[in-house]
PATI-218781 format. One line per field, with one value per residue: residue number from 1; residue in one letter; x, z, y of N, C-alpha, C in turn. Coordinates in pm, whole numbers. Each point is the difference from the previous one (the first is absolute). Example, Ala and Ser with C-alpha at 12.3 -4.5 7.8 and 13.67 -1.06 7.14 Angstrom:
! residues 2
seq	1,2
type	A,S
nc1	1319,-35
nc3	780,-72
nc2	-569,105
cac1	-89,82
cac3	0,6
cac2	119,119
cc1	90,-77
cc3	0,73
cc2	120,109
***
This chain:
! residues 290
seq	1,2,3,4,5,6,7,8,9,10,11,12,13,14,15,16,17,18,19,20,21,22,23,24,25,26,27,28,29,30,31,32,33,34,35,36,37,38,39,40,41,42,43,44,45,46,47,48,49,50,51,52,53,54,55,56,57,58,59,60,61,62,63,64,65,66,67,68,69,70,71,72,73,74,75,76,77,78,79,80,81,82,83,84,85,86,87,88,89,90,91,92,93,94,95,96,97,98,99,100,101,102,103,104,105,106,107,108,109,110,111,112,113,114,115,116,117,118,119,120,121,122,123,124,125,126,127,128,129,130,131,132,133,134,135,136,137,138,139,140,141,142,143,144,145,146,147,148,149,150,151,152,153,154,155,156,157,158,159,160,161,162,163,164,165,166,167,168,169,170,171,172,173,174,175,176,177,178,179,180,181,182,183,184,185,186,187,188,189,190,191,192,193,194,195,196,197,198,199,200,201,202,203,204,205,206,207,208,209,210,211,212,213,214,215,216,217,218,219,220,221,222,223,224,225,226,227,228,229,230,231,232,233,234,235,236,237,238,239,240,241,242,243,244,245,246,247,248,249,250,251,252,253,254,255,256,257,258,259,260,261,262,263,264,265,266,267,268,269,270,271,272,273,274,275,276,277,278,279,280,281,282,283,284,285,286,287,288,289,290
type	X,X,X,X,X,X,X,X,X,X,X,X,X,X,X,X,X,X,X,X,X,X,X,X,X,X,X,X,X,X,X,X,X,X,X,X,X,X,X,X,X,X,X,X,X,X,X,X,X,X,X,X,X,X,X,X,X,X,X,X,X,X,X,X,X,X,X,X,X,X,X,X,X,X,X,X,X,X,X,X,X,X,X,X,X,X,X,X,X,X,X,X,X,X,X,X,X,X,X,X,X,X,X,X,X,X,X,X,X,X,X,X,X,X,X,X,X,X,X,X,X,X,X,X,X,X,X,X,X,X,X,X,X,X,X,X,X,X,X,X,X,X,X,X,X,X,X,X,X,X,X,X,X,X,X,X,X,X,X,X,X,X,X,X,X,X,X,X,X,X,X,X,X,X,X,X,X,X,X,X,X,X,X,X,X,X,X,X,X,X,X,X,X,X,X,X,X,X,X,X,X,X,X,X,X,X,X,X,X,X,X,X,X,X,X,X,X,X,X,X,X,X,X,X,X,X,X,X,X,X,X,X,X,X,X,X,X,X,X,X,X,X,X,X,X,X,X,X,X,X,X,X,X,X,X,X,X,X,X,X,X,X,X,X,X,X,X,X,X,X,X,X,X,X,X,X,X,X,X,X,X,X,X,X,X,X,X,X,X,X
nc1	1034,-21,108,-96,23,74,-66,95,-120,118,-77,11,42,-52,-68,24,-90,-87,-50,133,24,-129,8,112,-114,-159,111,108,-117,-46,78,37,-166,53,21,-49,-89,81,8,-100,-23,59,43,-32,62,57,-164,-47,119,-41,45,-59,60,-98,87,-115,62,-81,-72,160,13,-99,-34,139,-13,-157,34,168,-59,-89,114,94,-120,37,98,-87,-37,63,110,-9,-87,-38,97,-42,-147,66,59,-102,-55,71,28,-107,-33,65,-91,-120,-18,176,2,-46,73,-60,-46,-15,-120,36,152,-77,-95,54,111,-80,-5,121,-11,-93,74,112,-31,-60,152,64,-65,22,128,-11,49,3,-93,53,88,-35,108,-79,76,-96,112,-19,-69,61,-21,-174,-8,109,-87,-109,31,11,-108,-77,109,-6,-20,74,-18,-97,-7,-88,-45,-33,-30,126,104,-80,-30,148,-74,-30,-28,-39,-95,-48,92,-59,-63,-113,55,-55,-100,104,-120,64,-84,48,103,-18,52,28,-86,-58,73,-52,-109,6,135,28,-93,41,-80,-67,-177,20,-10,-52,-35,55,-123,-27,161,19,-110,112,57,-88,-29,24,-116,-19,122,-166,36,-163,58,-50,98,-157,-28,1,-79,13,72,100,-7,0,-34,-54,23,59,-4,-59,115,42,-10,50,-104,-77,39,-150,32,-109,-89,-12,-87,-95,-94,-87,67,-19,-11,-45,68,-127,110,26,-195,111,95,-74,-70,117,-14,72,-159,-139,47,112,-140,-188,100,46,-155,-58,79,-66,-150,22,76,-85,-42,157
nc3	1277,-61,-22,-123,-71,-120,5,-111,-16,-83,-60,-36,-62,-110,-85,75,119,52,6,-21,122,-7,-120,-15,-39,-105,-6,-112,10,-49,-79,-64,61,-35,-106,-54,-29,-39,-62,-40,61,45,-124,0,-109,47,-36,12,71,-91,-79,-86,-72,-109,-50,-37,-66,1,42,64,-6,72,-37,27,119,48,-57,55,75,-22,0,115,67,-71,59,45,50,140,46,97,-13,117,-27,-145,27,48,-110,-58,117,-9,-159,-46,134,46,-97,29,118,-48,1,-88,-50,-38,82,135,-63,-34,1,-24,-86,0,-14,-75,-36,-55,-14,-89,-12,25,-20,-54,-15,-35,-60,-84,-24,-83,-112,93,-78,100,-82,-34,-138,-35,-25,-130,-68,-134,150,1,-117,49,66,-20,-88,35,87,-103,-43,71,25,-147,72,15,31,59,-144,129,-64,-66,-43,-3,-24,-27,-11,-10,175,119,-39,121,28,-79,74,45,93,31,-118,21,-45,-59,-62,-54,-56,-89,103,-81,111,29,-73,94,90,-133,40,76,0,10,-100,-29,103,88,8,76,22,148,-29,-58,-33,-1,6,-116,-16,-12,119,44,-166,-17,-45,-84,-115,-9,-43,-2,-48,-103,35,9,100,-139,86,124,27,20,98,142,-63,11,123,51,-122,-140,50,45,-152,-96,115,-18,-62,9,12,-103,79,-125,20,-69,11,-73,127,61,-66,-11,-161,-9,27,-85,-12,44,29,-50,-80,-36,84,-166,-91,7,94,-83,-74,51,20,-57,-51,59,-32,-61,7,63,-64,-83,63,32
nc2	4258,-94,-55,-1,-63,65,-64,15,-42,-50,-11,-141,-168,-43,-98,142,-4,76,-98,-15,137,-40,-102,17,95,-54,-112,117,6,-98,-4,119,-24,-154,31,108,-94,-107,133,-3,-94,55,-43,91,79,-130,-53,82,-91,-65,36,-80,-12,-79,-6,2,-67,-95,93,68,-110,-24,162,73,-72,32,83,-11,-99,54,92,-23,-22,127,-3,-38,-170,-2,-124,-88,55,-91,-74,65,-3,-97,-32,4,-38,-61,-33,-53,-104,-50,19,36,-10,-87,102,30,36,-91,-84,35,42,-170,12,141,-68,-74,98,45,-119,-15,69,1,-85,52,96,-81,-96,67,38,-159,2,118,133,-67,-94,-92,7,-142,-23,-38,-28,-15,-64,70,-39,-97,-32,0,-83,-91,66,-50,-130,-12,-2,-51,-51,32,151,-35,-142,36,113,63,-67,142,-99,-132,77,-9,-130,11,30,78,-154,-22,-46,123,72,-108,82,-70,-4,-85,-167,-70,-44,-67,-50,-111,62,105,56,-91,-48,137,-90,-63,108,-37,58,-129,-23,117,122,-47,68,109,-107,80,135,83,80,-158,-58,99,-80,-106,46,-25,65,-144,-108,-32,-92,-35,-93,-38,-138,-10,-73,15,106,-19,81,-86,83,-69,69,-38,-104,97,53,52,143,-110,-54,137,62,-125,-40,-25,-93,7,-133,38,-72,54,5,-78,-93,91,101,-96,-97,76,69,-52,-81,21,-67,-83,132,50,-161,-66,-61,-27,38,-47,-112,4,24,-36,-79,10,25,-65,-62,22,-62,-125,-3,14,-123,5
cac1	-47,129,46,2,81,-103,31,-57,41,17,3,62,-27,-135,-162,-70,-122,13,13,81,113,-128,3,99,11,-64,71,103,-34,-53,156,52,-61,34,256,-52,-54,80,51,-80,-176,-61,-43,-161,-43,142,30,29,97,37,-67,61,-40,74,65,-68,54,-38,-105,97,63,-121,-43,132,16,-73,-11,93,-9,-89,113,98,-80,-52,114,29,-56,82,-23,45,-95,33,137,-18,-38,51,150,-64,-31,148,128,-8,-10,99,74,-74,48,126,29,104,65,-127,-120,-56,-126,-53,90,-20,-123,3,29,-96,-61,83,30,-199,-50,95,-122,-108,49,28,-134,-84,42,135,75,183,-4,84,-40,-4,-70,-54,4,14,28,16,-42,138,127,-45,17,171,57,-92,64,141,7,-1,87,86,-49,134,38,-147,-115,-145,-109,-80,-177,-41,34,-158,-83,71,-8,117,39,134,-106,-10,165,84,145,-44,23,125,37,-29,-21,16,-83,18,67,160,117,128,-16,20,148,83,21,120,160,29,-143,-80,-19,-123,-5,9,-80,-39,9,148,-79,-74,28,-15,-131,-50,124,5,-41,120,-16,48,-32,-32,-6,-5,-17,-101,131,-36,0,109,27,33,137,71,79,133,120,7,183,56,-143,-135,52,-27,-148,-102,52,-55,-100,-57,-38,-131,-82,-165,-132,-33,22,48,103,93,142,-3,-32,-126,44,48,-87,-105,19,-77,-35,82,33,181,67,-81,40,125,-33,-61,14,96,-52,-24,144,84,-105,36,135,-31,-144,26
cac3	-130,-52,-187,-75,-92,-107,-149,-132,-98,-65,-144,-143,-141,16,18,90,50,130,106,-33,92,77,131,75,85,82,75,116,109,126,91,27,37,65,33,67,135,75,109,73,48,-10,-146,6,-108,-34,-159,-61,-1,-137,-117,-126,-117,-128,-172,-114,-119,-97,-112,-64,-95,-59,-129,-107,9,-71,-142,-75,38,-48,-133,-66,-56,-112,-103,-17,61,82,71,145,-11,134,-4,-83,34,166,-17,-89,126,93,-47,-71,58,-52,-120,12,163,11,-92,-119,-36,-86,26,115,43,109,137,47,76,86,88,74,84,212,59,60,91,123,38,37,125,41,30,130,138,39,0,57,14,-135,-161,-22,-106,-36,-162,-36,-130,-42,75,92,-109,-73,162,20,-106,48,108,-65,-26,120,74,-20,-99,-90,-102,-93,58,14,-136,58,27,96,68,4,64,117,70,31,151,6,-20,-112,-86,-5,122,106,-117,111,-25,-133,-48,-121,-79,-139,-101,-90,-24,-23,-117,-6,57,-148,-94,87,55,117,49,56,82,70,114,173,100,-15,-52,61,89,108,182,98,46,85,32,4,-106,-92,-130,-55,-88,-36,-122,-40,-137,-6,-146,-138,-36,-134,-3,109,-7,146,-45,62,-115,-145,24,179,31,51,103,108,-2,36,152,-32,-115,18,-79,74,-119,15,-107,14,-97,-126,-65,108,-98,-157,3,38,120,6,61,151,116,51,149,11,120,19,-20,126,110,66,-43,100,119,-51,32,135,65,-60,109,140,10,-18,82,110
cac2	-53,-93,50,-94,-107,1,-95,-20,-165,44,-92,-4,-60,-76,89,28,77,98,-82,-82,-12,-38,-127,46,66,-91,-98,50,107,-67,-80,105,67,-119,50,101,-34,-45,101,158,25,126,114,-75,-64,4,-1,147,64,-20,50,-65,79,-21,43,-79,49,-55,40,65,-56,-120,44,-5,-134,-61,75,-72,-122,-1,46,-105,-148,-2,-60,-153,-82,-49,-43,69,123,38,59,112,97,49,55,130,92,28,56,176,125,18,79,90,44,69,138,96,205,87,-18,-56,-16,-70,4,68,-25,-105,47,63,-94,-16,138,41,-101,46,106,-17,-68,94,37,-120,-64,120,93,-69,-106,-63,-49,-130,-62,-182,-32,-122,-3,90,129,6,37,177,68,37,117,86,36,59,177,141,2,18,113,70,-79,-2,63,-41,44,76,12,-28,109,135,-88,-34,94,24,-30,-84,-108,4,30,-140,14,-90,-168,-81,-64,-34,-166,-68,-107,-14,108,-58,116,-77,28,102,64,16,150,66,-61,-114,-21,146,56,-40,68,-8,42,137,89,85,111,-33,25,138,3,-155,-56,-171,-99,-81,20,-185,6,-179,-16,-123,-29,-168,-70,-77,112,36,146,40,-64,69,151,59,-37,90,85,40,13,-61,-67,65,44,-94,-44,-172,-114,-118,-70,-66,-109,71,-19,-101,-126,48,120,41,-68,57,161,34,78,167,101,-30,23,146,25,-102,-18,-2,151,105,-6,68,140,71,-3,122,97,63,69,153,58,-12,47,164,36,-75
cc1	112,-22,-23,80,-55,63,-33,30,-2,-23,119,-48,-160,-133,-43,-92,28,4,68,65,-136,82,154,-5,-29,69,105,-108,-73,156,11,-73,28,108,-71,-100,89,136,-48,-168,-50,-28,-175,-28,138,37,-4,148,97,-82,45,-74,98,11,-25,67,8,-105,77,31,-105,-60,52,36,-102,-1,76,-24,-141,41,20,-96,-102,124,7,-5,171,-43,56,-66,-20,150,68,-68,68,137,-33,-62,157,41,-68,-55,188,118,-73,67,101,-2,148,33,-131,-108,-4,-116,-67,65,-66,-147,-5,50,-62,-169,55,26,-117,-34,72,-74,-98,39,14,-156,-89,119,100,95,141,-66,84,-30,19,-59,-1,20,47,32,48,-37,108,95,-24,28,134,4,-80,161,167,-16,-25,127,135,-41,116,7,-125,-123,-123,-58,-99,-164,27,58,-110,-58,93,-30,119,0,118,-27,44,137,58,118,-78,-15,43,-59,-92,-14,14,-51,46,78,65,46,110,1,36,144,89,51,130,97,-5,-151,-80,47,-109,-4,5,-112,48,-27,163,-50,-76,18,-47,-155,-51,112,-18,-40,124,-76,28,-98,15,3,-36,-19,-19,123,-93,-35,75,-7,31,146,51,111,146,134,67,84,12,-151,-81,39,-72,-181,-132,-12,11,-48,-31,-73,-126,-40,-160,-90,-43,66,45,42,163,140,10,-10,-103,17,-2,-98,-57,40,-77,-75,43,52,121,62,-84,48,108,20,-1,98,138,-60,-32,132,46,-108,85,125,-56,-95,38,-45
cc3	-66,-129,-84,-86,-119,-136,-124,-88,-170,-134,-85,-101,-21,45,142,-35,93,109,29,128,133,114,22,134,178,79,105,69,107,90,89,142,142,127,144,130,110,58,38,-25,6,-98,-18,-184,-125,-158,-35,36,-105,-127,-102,-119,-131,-72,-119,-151,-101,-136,-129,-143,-59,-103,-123,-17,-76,-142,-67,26,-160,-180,-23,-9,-155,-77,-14,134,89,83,139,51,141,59,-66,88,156,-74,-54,131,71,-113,-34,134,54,-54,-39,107,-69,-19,-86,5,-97,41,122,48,94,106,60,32,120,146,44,79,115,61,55,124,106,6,97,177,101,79,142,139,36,-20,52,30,-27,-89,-14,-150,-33,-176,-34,-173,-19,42,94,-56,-12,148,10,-114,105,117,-32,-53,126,63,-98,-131,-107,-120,-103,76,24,-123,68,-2,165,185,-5,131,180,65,88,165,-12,-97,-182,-34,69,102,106,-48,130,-46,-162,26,-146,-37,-114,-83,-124,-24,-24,-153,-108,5,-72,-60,66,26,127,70,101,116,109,69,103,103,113,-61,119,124,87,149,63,-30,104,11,49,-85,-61,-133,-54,-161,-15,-142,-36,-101,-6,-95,-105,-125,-75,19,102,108,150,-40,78,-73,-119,-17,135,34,77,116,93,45,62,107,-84,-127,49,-107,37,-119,-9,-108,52,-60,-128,-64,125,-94,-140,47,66,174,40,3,106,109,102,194,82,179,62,4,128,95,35,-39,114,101,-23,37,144,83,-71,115,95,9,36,95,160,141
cc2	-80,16,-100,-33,0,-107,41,-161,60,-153,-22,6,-31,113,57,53,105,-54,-75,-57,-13,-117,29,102,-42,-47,65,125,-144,-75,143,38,-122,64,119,-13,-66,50,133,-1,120,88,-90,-44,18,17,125,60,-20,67,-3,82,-79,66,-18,79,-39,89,58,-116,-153,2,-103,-148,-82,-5,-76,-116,-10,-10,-161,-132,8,-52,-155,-65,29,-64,67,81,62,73,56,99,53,92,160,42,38,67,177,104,31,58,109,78,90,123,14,82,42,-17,-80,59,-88,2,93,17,-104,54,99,-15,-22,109,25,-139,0,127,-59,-90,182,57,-90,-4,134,-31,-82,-105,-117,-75,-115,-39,-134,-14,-115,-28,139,119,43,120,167,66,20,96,139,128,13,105,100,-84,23,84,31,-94,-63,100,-34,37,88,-20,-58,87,70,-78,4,108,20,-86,-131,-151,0,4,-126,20,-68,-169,-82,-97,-66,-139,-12,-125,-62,91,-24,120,-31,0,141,31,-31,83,81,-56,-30,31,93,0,-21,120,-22,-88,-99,106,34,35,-62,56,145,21,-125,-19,-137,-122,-4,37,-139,-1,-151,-16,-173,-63,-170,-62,-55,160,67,142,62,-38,70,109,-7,-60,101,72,53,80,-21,-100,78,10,-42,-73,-191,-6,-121,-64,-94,-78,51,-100,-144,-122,-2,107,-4,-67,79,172,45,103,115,101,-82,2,71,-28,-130,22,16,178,93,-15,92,149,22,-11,120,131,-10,-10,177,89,23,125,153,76,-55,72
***
C-alpha cells in the first residue's frame, strides 16, 4: 500500500469563500497525477494519493470586518474606495490575527481551525503522512506562528483550546512538516517585531529524517515585484538564509493585475506557482513510495 501526501492550502487577505483553494487544487492534483504517471503506471488512481484539505479562516474575522467597513462609510464620502477596502482586508485582519498579553482570542481561534484541519489530513492520508503547506499572504504568516509554536514549546505556549484539538500523531504534532510553499508573503514584514528580523521555522520538521530518511523537504517562497505584500525572505538574516531553499520570482495575473498590487490575489492558480508545486509534490510521492 503506498503512502499518501497530505496537503493543507491555507488563505490570506481579501474576501474568501469556502471554496476558495477549488481551482488550485484542481490544477496541482491534475500536474501532480502527470509527474506520477510518468513514473509509475502502475498506481491505478494517482489522484487520491494526494489529499488536500483548506484552511478556511476567514468566518473568524468578516463579521467584524464588514461592520467596521460599514462604521467608517457613514463618516463621510472617500475616495479610493477599492484600495481602502483591500488595506482594511490586509490591515485589520492583521492586526486582528497578532495576539496581546490581554487578548489573543483570534490568534487562537484561527489556530484552531488549523489544528482541526491537520486532524482531519491526519485522518484522509495517516497518521505519518507527510505534511506539505500551501500558503498564501497572511496565511503564510499564521502557518510560520502555527509551526513555531509546536516546534518551539518553551518560547510560546500552545494556547489551550487549540492543544485540545492536537491528537497524538505525528501528522498533527508537526514532526512529518517537510515541505512549505509560500505565496505573496509578507513575513518579512512581520520580521520587524523581532531583533535582526526573527527566527524562521524548521523545515523540514527536525523530526523528519527519523520517519523519511529519504525526504529533504524544501521551502519555496514565491513573489510577484509588483506585489506590495509579497516579498523575498532568504535576504533577512543567516536564518532565513538557511531555511528557506528558493525565492522565486514570478509574474502572475493578467492584463490588468499582473503590473499593479492587484497581484497579490492572483497567484492561486497561476502556472508560475502550480507547476513547481505539483511537481514538488509528486517528487515527495516518489521519494516515499520508492
Amino acid at each position: 500500500m503506498s503512502q499518501k501526501i497530505a496537503v493543507a492550502i491555507i488563505h490570506g487577505v481579501g474576501k474568501q469563500d469556502r471554496y476558495f483553494a477549488d481551482g488550485m487544487s484542481r490544477e496541482i492534483t491534475d500536474r501532480f497525477v502527470n509527474h506520477i504517471r510518468k513514473k509509475n503506471n502502475k498506481i491505478q488512481n494517482p489522484s487520491e494519493e494526494l489529499v488536500i484539505e483548506p484552511i478556511y479562516w476567514a468566518p473568524v474575522l468578516q463579521n467584524s470586518e464588514d461592520e467596521l467597513w460599514k462604521r467608517l462609510n457613514r463618516g463621510g464620502d472617500m475616495d479610493l474606495l477599492t484600495l481602502r477596502q483591500f488595506l482594511i482586508d490586509f490591515g485589520a485582519d492583521a492586526i486582528a490575527y497578532q495576539p496581546t498579553k490581554k487578548d489573543s482570542h483570534i490568534y487562537e481561534e484561527i489556530h484552531k481551525i488549523f489544528a482541526q484541519k491537520l486532524k482531519k489530513l491526519a485522518e484522509g492520508a495517516g497518521d505519518t503522512a507527510p505534511l506539505c503547506i500551501i500558503a498564501h499572504s497572511l496565511g503564510s504568516v499564521i502557518a510560520s506562528n502555527y509551526f513555531y509554536d509546536l516546534q518551539q514549546p518553551g518560547t510560546r505556549k500552545i494556547p489551550s483550546i487549540v492543544k485540545k484539538e492536537i491528537a497524538n500523531t505525528l501528522l498533527e504534532m508537526g514532526k512529518t512538516f517537510t515541505s512549505f510553499y509560500t505565496f505573496g508573503s509578507p513575513i518579512a514584514i512581520w520580521s520587524l517585531r523581532y531583533k535582526d528580523f526573527g527566527k524562521p521555522i524548521s523545515v523540514p520538521s527536525t523530526n523528519l529524517r527519523k520517519h523519511y530518511s529519504n525526504l529533504t523537504g524544501e521551502w519555496i517562497n514565491f513573489y510577484d515585484k509588483q506585489d506590495i505584500l509579497g516579498y523575498p525572505l532568504k535576504t533577512l538574516n543567516d536564518a532565513y538564509r538557511k531555511a528557506v531553499t528558493e525565492d522565486i520570482e514570478v509574474n502572475v495575473g493578467g492584463i490588468f493585475t499582473s503590473w499593479n498590487p492587484a497581484s497579490h490575489m492572483e497567484y492561486w492558480t497561476d502556472n508560475d506557482i502550480t507547476k513547481p508545486i505539483a511537481r514538488s509534490l509528486a517528487n515527495v510521492w516518489i521519494s516515499v513510495n520508492q
